[in-house]
C-alpha positions in Angstrom: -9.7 2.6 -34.0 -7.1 4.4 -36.2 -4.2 5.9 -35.0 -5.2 9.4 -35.6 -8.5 8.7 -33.3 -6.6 7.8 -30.8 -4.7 10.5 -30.4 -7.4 12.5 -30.1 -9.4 10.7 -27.8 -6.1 10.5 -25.6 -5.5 14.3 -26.0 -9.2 14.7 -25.3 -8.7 12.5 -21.9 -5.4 14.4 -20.7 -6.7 17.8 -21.4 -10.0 17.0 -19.9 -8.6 15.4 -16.9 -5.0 16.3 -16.1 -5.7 18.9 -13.3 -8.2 16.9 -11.6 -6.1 13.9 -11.4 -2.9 15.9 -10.5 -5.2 17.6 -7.5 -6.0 13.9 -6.6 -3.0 12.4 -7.3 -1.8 15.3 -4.8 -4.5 14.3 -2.0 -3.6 10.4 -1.7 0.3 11.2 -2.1 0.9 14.3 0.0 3.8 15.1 -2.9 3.9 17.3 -5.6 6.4 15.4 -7.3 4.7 12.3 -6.7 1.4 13.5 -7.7 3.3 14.2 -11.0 5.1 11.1 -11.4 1.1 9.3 -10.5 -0.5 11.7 -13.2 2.2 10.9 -15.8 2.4 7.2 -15.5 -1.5 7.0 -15.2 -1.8 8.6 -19.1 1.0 6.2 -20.1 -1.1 3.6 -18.6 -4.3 5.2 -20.0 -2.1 5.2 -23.7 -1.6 2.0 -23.7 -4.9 0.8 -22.7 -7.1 3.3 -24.7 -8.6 0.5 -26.4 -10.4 -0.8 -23.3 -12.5 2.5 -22.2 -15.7 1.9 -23.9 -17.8 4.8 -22.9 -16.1 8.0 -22.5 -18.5 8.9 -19.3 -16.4 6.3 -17.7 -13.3 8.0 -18.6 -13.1 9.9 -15.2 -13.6 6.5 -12.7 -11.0 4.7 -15.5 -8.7 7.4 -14.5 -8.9 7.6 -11.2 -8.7 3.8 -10.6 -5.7 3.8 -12.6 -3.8 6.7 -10.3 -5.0 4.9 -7.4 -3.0 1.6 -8.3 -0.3 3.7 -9.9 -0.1 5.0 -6.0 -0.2 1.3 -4.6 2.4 0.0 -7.1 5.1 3.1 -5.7 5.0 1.4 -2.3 5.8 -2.3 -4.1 9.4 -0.4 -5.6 12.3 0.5 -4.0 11.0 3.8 -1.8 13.7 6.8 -2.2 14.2 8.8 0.6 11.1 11.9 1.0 12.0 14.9 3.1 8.8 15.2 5.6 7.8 18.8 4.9 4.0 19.3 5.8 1.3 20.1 3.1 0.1 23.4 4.8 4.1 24.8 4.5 4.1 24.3 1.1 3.5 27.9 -0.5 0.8 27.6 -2.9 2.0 28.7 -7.0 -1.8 28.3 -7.9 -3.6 31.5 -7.8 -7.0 29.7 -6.3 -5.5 28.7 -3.5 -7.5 29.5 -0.6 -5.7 30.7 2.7 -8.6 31.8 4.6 -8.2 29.7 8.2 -11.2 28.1 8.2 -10.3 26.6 5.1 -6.5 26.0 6.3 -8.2 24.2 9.6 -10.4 22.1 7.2 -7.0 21.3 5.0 -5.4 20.4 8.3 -8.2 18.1 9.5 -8.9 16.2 6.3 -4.9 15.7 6.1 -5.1 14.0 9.4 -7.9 11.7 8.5 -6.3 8.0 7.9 -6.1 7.4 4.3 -9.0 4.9 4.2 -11.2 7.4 5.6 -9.7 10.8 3.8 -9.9 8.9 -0.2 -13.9 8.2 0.0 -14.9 11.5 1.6 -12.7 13.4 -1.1 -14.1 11.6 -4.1 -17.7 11.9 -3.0 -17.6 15.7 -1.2 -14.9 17.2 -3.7 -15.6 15.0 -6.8 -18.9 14.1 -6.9 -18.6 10.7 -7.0 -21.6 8.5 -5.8 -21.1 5.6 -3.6 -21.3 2.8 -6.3 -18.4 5.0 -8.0 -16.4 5.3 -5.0 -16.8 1.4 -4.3 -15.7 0.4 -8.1 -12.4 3.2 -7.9 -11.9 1.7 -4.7 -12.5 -2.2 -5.5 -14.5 -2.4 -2.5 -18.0 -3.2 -1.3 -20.7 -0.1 -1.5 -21.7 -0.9 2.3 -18.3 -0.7 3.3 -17.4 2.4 1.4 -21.2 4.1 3.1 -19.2 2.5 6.9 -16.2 4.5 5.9 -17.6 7.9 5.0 -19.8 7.8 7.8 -16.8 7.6 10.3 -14.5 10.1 8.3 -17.6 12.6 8.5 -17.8 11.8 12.3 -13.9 12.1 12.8 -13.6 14.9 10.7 -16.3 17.1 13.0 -14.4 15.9 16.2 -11.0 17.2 14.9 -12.5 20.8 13.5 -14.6 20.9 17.1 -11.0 20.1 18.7 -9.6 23.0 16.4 -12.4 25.6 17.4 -11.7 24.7 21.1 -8.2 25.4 20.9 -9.0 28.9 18.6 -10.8 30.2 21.1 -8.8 29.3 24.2 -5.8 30.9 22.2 -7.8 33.9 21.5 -9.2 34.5 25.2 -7.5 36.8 27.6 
């Protein structure tokens, strides 16, 4: 591949890509500057192994793999200190952000899901992904990946029936 293919295909890949993997980067982090620092080291990575991606439908599982070690290899360095601010005080610069409280409740309940469980419901509800996708990004077997959206769907519906029963005992006289 020549030089000036590359490019392209790499300037194909980030401007095809870049705000889906940010938004991701931003769901397994928690941190906008993390999720930054995980987009921009996964398109150095993707750079430098252009050569391997085969078939550009692939392109979107590549990626995402690569963020998610990218986010493994940040807790193998030395960890600076984070402030703890919580995602929902964060004021949203987007302009699609969506602060209707059914929405913030659902924000809330898939931010308390434990990682394992909040990753494969977000790649196959948000993203698409089908289970054989979600087991490859996630180097795990499909049975196990099926076990774990199963229980994130079940703990998900207890937290936002938790969260209805505390609305409306706020909300009665």
């Amino acid at each position: 591949m020549s030089q000036a293919d590359k490019q392209k295909k790499y300037e194909n890949l980030v401007h095809a890509y870049s705000s889906w993997l940010y938004r991701y980067a931003y769901w397994i982090s928690g941190d906008r500057s993390v999720a930054e620092d995980l987009v921009q080291e996964t398109f150095l990575r993707a750079w430098r192994f252009l050569d391997s991606l085969k078939e550009e439908a692939a392109a979107k599982s590549w990626l995402t793999t690569i963020v998610r070690r990218e986010n493994a290899r940040r807790f193998e360095r030395k960890q600076l200190e984070y402030s703890d601010v919580e995602m929902d005080t964060i004021p949203a610069t987007q302009s699609d952000f969506d602060a209707r409280p059914e929405v913030l409740a659902l924000r809330i309940a898939l931010k308390n899901l434990p990682a394992n469980y909040r990753e494969p419901l977000i790649l196959q509800v948000i993203e698409g992904y089908t289970l054989e996708d979600i087991a490859e990004i996630m180097s795990l077997p499909r049975n196990t990946v099926a076990t774990r959206l199963h229980r994130a769907r079940q703990k998900l519906k207890q937290q936002l029936e938790g969260l209805g029963d505390n609305f409306e005992r706020t909300t009665q006289p």
